[in-house]
C-alpha positions, 0 to 999 in steps of 0.5 A: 162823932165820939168827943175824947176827954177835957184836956186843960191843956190845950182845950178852951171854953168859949162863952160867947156873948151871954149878954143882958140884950140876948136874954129874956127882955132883951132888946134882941133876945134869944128865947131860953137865953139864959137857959144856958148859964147851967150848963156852962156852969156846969163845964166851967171848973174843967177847964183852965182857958174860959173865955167870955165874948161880948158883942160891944156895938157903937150906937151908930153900928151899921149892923142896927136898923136904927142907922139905915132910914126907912129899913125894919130889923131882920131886913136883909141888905148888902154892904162892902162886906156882903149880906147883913141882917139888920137887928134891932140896936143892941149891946151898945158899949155901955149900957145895961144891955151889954152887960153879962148877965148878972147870974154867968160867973164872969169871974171864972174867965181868963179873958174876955174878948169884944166884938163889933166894935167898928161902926162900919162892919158887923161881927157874929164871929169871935174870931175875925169881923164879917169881912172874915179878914179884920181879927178880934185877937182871939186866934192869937190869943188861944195860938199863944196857950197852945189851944188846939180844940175849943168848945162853943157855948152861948148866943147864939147857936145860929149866928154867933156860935155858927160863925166861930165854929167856922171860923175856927175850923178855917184857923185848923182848929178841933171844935165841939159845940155844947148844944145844951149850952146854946140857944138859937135864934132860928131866923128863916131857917137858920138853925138848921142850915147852921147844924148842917154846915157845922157837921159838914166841917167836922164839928163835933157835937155834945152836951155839958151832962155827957161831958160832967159824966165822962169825969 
């Protein structure tokens, strides 16, 4: 699917959660992490709506294995909500690991929006908390710029990223996902299940070199 030029008008940057955790040495690090802070440097400057998420976890979270005694991470169980993985504590409000990584221009955001805040409810979407009901403020936000396409970046590919992109498509959002500006985790075939279901929703597909030489 042919992707048309930046429009700064009304398309977005969506950097989501380039956090120290999800980096290489992380508690729950992605490998290649950092890998896409290059190419998102490489799109920042063509568009005037960056937007930075940031996973932003209570200690307590309930998505933690640390929180359910006896269960290991990446175990699998049901919640109010439905299915959720359990990860390995990460991204708690404060710490280092939360933290952007030190070389992601942070600077360059218009605004940076955090997510899994609520002890009780997991968020991998930047749009809406797993309940798919209980908002992050986002859709408004880009809703008030006058946001019609965003293009996803970030952590990761499989889980986060998949998640927005969704979400995104429901909002009746375009949406164009940078795959040189992600990465994946690839948890019992994740990736590929998460590919197929962006191309079956109309999301388009690019990298951050095809769009620097369309300029």
């Amino acid at each position: 699917m042919s992707v048309a030029p930046i429009d700064r008008r009304s398309d977005a940057l969506i950097v989501t959660d380039v956090q120290l955790d999800f980096c290489t040495g992380g508690a729950l690090a992605v490998r290649g992490g950092e890998e896409v802070i290059p190419p998102i440097h490489l799109l920042m400057p063509r568009f005037t709506q960056v937007v930075l998420t940031q996973d932003w976890h209570p200690p307590d979270h309930v998505s933690f294995a640390s929180t359910h005694p006896g269960r290991r991470p990446y175990a699998m169980i049901d919640l109010p909500y439905g299915p959720q993985t359990l990860w390995p504590p990460h991204c708690v409000q404060g710490t280092p690991g939360a933290a952007f990584h030190p070389d992601l221009r942070a600077e360059r955001a218009r605004m940076i929006v955090r997510k899994g805040i609520h002890p009780q409810i997991d968020s991998y979407s930047t749009f809406f908390e797993n309940d798919r009901r209980t908002p992050t403020g986002l859709a408004g936000a880009l809703g008030e710029l006058g946001i019609r396409r965003i293009f996803l970046t970030g952590l990761a590919t499989d889980f986060c990223v998949f998640y927005s992109a969704v979400d995104a498509r429901r909002l009746g959002l375009e949406v164009v996902l940078v795959e040189d500006a992600c990465r994946a985790i690839d948890l019992r075939g994740s990736l590929a299940a998460a590919l197929a279901e962006m191309r079956a929703l109309g999301v388009s597909f690019t990298d951050s070199q095809r769009m620097a030489a369309r300029e």
